[in-house]
N, CA, C and O atoms as a DFTB+ gen file, in Angstrom:
668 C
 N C O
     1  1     -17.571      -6.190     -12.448
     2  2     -18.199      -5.654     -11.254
     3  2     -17.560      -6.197      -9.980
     4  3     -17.349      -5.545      -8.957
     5  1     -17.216      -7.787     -10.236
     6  2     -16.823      -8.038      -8.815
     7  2     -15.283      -7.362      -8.461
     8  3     -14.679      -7.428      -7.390
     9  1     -14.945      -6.825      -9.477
    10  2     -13.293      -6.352      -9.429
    11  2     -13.702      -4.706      -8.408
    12  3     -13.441      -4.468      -7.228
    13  1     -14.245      -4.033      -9.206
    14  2     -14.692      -2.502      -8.608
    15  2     -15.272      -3.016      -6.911
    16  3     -14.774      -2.413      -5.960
    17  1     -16.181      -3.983      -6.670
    18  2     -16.608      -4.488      -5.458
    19  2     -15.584      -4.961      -4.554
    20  3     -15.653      -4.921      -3.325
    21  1     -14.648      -5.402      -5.234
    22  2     -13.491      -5.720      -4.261
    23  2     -12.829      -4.703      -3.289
    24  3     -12.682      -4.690      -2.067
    25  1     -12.484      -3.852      -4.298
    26  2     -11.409      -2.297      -4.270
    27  2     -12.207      -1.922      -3.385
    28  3     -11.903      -1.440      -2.294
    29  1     -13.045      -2.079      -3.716
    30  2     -14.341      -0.772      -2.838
    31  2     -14.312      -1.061      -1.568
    32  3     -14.014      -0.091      -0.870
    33  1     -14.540      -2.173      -0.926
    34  2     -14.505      -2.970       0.041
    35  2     -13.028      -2.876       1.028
    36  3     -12.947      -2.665       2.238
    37  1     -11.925      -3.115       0.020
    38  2     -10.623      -2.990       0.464
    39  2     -10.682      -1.767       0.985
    40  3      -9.999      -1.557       1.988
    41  1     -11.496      -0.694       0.436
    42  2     -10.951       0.952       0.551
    43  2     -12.114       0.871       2.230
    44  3     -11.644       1.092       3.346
    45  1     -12.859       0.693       2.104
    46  2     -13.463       0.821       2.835
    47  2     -13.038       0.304       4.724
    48  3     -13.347       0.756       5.827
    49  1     -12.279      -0.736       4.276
    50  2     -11.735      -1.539       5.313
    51  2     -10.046      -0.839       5.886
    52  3      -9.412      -1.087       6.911
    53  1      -9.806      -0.124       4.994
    54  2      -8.663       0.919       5.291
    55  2      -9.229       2.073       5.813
    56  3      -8.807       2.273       6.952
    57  1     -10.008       2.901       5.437
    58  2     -11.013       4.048       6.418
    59  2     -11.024       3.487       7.899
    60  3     -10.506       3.981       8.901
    61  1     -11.814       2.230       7.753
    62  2     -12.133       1.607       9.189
    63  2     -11.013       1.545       9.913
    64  3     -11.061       1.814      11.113
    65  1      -9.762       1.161       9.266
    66  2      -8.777       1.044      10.489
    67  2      -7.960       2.307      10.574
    68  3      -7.015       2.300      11.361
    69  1      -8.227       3.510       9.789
    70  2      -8.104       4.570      10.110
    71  2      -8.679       5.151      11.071
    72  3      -8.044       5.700      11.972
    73  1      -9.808       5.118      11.022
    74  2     -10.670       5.021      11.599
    75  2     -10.182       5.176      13.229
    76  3     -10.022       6.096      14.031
    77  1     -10.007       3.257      13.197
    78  2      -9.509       3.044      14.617
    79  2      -8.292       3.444      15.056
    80  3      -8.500       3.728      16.236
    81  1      -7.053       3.655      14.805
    82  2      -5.928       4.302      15.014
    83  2      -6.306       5.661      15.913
    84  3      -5.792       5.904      17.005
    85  1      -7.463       6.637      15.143
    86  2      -7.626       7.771      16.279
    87  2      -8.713       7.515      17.440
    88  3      -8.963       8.434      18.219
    89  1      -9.389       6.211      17.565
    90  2     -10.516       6.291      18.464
    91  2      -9.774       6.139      20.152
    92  3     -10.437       6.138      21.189
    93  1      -8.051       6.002      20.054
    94  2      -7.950       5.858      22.013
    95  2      -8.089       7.598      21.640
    96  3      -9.133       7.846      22.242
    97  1      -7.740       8.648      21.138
    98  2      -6.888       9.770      21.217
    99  2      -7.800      10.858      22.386
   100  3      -7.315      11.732      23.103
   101  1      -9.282      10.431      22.261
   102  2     -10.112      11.575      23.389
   103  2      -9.583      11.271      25.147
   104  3      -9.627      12.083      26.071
   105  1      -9.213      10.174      25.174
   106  2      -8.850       9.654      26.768
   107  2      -7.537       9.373      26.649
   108  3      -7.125       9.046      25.536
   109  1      -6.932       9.420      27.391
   110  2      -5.084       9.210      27.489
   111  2      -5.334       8.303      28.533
   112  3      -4.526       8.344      29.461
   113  1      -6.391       7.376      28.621
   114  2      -5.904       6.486      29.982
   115  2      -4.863       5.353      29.827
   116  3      -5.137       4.427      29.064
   117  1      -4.068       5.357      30.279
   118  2      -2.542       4.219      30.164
   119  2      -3.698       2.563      29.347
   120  3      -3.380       1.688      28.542
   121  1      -4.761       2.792      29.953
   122  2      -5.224       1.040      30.254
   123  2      -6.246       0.579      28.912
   124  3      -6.841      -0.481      28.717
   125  1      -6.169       2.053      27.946
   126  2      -7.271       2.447      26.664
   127  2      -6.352       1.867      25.353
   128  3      -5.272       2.398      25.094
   129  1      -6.930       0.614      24.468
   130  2      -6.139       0.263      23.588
   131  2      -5.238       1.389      22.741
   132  3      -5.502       2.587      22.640
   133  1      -4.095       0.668      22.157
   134  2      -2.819       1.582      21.731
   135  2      -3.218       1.359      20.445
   136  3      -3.849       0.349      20.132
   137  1      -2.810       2.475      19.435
   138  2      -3.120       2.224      17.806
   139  2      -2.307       1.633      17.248
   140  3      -2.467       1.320      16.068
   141  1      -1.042       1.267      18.040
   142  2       0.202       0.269      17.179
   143  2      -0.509      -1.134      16.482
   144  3       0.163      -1.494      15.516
   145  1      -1.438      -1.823      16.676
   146  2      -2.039      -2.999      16.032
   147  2      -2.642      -2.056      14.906
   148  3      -2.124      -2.213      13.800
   149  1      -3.294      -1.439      14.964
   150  2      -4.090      -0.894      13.801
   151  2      -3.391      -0.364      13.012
   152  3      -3.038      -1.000      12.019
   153  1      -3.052       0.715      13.171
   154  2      -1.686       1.386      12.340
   155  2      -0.548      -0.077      11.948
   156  3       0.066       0.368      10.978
   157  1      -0.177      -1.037      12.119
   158  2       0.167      -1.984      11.310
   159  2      -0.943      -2.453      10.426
   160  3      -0.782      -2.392       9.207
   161  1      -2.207      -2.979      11.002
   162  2      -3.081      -3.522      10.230
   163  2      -3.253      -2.331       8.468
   164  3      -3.478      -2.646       7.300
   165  1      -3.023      -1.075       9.101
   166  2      -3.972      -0.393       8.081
   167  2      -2.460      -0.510       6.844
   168  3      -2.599      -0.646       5.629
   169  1      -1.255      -0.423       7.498
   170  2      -0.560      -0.152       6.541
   171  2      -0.347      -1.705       5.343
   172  3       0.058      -1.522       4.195
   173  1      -0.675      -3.054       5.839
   174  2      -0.571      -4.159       5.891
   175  2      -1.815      -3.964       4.371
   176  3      -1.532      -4.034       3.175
   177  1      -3.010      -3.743       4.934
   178  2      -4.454      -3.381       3.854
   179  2      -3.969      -2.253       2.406
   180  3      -4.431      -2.315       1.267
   181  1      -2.877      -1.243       2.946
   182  2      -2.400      -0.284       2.439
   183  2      -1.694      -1.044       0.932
   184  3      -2.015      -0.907      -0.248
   185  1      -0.546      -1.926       1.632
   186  2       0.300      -2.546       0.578
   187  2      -0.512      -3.423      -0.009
   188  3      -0.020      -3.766      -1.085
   189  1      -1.551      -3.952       0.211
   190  2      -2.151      -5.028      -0.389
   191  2      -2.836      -4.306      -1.423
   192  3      -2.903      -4.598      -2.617
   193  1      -3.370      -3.265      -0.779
   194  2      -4.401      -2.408      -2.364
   195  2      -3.052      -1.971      -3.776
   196  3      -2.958      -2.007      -5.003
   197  1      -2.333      -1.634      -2.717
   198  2      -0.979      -1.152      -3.940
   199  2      -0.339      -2.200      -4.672
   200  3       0.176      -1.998      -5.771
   201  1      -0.352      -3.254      -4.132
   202  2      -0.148      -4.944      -4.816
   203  2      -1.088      -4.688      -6.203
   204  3      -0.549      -4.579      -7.304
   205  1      -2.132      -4.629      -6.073
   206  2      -3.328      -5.066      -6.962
   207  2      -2.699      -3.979      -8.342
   208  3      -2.683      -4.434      -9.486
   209  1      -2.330      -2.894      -8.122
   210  2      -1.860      -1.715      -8.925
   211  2      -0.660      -2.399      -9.338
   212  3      -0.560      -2.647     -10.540
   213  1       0.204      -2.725      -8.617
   214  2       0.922      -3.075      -9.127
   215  2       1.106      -4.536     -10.377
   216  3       2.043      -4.787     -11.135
   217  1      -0.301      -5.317     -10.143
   218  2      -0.138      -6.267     -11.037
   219  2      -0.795      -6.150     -12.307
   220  3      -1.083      -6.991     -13.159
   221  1      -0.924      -5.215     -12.253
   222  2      -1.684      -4.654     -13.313
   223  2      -0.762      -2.987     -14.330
   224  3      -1.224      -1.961     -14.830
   225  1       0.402      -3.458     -14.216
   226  2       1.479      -2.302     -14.369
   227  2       1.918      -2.593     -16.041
   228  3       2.703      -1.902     -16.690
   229  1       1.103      -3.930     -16.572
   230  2       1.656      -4.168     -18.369
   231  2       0.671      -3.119     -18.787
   232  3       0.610      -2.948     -20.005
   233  1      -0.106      -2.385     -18.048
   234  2      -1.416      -1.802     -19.175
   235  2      -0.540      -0.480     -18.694
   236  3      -0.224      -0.097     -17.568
   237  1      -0.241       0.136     -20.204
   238  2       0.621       1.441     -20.091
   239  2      -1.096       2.727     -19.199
   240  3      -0.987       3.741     -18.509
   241  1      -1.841       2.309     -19.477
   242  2      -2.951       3.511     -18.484
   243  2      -2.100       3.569     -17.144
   244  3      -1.435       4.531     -16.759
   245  1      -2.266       2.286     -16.485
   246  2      -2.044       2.105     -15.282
   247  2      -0.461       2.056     -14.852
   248  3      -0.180       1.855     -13.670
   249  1       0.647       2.255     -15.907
   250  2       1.977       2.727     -15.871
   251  2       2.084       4.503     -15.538
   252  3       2.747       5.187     -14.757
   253  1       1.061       4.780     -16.577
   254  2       0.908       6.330     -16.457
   255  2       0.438       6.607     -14.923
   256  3       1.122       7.337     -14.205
   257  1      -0.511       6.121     -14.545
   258  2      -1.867       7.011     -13.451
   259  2      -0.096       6.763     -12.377
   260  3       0.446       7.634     -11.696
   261  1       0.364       5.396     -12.583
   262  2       1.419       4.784     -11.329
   263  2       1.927       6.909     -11.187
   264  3       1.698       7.755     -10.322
   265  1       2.581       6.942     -12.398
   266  2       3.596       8.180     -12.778
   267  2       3.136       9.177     -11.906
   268  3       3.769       9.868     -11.107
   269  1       1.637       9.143     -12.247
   270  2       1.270      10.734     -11.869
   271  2       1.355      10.501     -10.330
   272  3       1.588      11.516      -9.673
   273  1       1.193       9.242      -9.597
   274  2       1.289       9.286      -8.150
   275  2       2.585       8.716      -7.700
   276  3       2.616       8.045      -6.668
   277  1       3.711       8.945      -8.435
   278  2       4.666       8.320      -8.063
   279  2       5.552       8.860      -6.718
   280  3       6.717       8.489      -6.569
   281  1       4.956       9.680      -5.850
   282  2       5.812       9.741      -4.259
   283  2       4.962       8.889      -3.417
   284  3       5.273       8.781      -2.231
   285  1       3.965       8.290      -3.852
   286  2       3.379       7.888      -2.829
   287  2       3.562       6.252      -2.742
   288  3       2.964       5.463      -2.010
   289  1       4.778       5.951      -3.916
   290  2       4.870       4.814      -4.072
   291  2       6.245       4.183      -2.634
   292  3       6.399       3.143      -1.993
   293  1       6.924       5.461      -2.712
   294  2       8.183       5.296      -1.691
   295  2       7.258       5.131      -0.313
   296  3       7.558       4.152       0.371
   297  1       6.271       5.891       0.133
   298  2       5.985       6.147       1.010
   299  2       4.891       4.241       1.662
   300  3       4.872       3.748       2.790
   301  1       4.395       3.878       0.733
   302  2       4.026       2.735       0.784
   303  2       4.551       1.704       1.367
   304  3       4.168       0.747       2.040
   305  1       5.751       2.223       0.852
   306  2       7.100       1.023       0.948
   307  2       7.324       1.137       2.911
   308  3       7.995       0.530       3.746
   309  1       6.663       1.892       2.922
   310  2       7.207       2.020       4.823
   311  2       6.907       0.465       5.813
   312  3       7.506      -0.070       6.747
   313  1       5.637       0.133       5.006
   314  2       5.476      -0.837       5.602
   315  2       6.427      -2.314       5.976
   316  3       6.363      -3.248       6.775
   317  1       7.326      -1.850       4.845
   318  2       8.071      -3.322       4.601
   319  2       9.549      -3.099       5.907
   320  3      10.445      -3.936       6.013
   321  1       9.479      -1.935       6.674
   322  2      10.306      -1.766       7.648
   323  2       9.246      -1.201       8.801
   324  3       9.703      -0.349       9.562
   325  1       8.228      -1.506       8.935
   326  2       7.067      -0.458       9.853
   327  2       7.922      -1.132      11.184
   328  3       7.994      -2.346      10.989
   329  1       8.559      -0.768      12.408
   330  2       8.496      -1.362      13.171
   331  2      10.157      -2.152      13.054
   332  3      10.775      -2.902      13.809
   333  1      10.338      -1.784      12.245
   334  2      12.023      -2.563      12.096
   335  2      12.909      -1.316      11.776
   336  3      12.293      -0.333      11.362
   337  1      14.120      -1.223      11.892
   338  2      14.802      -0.371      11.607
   339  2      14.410       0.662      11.925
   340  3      14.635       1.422      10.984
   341  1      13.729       1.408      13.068
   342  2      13.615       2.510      13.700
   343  2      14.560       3.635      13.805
   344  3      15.324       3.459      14.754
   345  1      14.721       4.451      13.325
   346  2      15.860       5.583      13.784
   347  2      15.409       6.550      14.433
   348  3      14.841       7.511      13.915
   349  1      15.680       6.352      16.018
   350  2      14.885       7.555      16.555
   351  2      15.782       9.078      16.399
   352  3      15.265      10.136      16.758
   353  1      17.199       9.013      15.809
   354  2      17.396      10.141      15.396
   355  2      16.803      11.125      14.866
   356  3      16.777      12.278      15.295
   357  1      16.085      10.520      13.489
   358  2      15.040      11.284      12.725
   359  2      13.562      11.351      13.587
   360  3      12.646      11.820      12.912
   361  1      13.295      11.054      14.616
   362  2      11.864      10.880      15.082
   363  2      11.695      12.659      15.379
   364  3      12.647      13.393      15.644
   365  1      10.244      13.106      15.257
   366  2      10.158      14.381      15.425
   367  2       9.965      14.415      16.520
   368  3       9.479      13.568      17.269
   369  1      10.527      15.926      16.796
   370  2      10.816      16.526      18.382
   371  2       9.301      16.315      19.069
   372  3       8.341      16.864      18.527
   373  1       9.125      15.562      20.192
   374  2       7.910      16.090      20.971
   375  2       6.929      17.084      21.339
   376  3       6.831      17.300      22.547
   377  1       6.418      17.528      20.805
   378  2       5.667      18.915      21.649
   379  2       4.443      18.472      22.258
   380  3       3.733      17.632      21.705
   381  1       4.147      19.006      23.403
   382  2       3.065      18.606      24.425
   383  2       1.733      18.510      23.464
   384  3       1.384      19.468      22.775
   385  1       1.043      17.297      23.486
   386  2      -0.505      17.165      22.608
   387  2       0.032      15.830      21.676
   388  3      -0.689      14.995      21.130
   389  1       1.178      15.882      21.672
   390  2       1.653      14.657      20.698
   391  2       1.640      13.406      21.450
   392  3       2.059      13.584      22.594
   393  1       1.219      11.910      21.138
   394  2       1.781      10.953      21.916
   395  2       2.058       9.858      20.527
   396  3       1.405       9.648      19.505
   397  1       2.998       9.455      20.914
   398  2       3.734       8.844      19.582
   399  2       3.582       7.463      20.809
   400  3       3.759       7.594      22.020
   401  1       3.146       5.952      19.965
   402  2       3.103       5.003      20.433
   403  2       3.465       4.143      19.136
   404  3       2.862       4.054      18.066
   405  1       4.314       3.707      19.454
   406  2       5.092       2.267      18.213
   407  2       5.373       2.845      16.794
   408  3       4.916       2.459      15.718
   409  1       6.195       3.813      17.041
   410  2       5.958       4.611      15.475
   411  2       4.859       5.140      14.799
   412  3       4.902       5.542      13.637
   413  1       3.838       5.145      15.546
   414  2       2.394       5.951      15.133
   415  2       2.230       7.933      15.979
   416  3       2.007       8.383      17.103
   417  1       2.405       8.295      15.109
   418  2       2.399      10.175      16.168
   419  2       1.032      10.155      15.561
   420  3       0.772       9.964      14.373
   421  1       0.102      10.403      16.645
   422  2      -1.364      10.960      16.638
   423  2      -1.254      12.487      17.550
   424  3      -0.852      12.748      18.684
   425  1      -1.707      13.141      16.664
   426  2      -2.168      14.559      17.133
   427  2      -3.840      15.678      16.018
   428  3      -4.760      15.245      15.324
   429  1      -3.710      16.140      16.145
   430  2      -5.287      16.518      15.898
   431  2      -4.977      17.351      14.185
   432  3      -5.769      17.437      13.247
   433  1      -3.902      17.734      14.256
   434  2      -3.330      18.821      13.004
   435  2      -2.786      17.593      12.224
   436  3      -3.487      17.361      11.239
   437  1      -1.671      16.682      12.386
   438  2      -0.682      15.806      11.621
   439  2      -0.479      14.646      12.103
   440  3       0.600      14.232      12.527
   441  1      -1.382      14.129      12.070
   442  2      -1.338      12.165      12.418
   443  2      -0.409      11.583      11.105
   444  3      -0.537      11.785       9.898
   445  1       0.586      10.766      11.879
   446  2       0.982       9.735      10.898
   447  2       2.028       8.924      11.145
   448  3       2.717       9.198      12.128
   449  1       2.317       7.969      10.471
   450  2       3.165       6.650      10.801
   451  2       4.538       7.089      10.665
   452  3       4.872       7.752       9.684
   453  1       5.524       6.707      11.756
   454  2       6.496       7.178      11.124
   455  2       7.315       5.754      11.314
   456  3       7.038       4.949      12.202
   457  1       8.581       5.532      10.140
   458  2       9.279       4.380      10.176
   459  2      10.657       4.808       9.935
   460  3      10.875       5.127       8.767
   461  1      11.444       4.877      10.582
   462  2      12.955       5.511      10.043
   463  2      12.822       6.704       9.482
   464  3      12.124       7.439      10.180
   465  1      13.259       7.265       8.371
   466  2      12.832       8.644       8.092
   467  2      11.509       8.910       7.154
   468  3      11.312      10.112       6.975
   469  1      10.940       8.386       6.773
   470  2       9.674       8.014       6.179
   471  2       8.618       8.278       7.202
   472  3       8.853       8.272       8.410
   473  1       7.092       8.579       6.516
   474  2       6.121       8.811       6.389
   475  2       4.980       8.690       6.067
   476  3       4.999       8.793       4.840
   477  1       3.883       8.519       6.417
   478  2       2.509       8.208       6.235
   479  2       1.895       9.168       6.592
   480  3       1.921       9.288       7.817
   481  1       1.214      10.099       5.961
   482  2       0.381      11.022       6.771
   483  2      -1.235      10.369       6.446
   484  3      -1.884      10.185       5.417
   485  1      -1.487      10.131       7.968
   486  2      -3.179       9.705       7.637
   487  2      -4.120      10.441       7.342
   488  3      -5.267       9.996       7.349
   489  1      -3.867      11.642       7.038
   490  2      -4.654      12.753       6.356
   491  2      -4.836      12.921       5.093
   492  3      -5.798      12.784       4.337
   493  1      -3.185      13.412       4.919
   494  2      -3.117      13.648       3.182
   495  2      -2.567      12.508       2.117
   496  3      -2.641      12.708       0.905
   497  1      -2.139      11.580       2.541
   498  2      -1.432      10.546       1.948
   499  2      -2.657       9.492       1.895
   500  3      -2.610       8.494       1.176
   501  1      -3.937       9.859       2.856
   502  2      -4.979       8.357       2.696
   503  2      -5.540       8.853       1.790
   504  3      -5.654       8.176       0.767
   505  1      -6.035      10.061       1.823
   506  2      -6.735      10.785       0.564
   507  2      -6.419      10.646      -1.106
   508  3      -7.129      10.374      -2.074
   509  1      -4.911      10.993      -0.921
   510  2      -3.983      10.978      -1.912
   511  2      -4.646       9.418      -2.588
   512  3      -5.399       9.410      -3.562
   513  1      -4.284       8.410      -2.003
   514  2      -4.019       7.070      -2.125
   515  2      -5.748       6.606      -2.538
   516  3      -5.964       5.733      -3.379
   517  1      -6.491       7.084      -2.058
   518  2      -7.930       6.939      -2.245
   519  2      -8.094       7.616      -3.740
   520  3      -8.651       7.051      -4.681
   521  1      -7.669       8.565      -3.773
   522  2      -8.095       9.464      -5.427
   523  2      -7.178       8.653      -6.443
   524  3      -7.405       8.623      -7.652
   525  1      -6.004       7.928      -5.756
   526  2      -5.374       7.072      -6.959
   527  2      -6.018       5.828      -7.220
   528  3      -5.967       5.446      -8.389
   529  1      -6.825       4.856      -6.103
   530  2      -7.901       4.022      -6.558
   531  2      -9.134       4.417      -7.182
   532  3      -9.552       3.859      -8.197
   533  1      -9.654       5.242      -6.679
   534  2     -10.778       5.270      -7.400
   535  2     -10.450       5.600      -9.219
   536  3     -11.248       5.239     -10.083
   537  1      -9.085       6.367      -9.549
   538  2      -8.784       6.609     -10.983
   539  2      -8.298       4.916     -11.350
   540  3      -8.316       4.538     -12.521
   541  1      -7.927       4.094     -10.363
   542  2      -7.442       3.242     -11.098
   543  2      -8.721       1.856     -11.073
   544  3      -8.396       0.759     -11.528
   545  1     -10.022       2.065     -10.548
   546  2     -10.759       1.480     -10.793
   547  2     -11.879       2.126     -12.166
   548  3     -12.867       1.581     -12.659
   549  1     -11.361       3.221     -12.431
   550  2     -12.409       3.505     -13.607
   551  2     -11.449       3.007     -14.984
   552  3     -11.833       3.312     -16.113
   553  1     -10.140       2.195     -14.770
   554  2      -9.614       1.876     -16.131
   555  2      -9.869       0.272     -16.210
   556  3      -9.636      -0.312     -17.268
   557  1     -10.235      -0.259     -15.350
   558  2     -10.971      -1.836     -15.510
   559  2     -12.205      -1.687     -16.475
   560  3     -13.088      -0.850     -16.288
   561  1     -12.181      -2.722     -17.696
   562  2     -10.860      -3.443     -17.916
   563  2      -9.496      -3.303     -17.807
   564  3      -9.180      -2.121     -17.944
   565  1      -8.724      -3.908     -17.650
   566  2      -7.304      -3.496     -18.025
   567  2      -6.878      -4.320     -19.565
   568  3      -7.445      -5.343     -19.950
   569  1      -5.924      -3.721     -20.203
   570  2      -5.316      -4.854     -21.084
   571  2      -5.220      -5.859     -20.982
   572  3      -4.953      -6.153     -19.817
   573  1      -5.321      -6.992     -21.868
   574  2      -4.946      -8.762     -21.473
   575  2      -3.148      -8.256     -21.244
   576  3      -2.480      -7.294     -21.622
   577  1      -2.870      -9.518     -20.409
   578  2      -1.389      -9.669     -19.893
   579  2      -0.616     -10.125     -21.451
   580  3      -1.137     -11.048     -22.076
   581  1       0.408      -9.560     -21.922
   582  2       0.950     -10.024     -23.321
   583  2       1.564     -10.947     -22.929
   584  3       1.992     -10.997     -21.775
   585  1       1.799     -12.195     -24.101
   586  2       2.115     -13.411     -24.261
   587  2       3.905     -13.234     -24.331
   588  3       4.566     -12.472     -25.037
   589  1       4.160     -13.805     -23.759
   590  2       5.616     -14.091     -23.854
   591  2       6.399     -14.748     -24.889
   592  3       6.703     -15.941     -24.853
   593  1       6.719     -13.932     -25.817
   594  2       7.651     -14.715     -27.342
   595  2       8.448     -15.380     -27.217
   596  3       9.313     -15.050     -26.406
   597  1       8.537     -16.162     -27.658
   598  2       9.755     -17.100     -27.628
   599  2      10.749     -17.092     -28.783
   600  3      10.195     -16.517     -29.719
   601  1      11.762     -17.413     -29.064
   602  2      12.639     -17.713     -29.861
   603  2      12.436     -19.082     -31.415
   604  3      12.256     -20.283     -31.212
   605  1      12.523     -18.519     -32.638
   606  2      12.355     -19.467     -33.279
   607  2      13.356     -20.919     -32.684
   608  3      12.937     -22.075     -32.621
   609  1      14.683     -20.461     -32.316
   610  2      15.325     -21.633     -31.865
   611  2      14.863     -22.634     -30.792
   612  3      14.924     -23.863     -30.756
   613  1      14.251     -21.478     -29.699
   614  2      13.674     -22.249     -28.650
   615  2      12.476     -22.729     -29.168
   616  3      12.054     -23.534     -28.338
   617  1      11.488     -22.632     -30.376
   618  2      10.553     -23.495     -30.494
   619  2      10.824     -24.628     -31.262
   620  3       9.971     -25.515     -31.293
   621  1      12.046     -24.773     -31.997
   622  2      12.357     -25.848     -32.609
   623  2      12.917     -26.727     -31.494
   624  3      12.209     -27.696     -31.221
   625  1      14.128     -26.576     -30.740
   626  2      14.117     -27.472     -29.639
   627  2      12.970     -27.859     -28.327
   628  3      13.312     -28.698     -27.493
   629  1      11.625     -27.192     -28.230
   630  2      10.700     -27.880     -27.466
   631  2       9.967     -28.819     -28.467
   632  3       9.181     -29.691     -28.096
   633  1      10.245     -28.604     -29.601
   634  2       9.195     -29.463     -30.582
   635  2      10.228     -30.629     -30.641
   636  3       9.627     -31.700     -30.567
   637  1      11.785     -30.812     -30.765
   638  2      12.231     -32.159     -30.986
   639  2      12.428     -32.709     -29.428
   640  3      12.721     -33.902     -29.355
   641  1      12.316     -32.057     -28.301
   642  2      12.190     -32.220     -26.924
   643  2      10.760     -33.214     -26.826
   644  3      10.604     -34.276     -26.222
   645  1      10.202     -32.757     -27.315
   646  2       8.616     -33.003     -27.124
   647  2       8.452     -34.337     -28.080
   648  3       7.368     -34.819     -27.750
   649  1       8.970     -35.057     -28.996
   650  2       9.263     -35.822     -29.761
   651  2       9.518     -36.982     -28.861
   652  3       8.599     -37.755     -28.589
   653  1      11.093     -37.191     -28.235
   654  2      11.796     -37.624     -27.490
   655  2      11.349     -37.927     -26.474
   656  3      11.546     -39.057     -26.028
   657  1      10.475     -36.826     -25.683
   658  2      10.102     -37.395     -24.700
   659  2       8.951     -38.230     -24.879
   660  3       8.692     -39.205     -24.173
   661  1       8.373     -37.880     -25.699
   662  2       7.147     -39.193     -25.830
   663  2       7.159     -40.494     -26.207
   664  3       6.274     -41.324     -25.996
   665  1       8.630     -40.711     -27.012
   666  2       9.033     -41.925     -27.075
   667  2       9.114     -42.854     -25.981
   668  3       9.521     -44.000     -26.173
């Protein structure tokens, strides 16, 4: 239970800073907080939920569910350049209603993070990412982590290792 309570919580705390990313967008006043802190924060909460998936990648369920969502795994990855390596070559053309602040484009149709040529859409990609937790909290339990084999050779030399050193 406390595992599902966690996720839940995590998910919940990613909404919220979704959340906040669109709350300057009704006022354009210069002096009205910018969503560049949040939009890092959320993507920051983002990789951390995808961490948890990821440590849990020996249980072939959770190899599979990875499969079935596997574009959204590249797209994750934005974070690890959010803010670095900018190419405003690829940045999309402006059209009036758009205001793009620190690699974040908020508009009312297609909000989303952009990092070099990569993508976050806070629409369809949070959703996306939400329907892949909630499938990956209904497979907890997961498998135990398998034991790591060792070599008959390598257990005969920790056993005369282990001899020696206790002398």
């Amino acid at each position: 239970m406390r595992f599902v309570f966690e996720i839940e919580s995590k998910i919940r705390g990613l909404d919220f800073q979704r959340k906040r990313i669109f709350e300057f967008f009704p006022n354009n006043d210069p002096e009205s907080p910018k969503p560049t802190h949040d939009a890092d924060f959320y993507m920051v909460l983002l990789r951390r939920l995808y961490r948890r998936i990821e440590n849990e990648q020996y249980d072939s369920r959770v190899g599979n569910l990875k499969g079935r969502f596997s574009g959204l795994h590249k797209k994750i990855k934005i974070r690890d350049h959010y803010e670095h390596d900018i190419n405003y070559k690829t940045f999309p053309h402006i059209t009036p209603g758009i205001m793009i602040v620190c690699g974040v484009v908020i508009n009312k149709t297609n909000p989303h993070i952009i990092s070099g040529d990569k993508k976050w859409l806070l629409n369809e990609d949070h959703e996306k990412f939400k329907n892949l937790l909630s499938e990956f909290v209904k497979l907890y339990p997961f498998a135990p982590k398998p034991k790591q084999k060792t070599s008959l050779l390598c257990r005969i030399l920790k056993k005369i290792l282990n001899k020696f050193c206790k002398k």
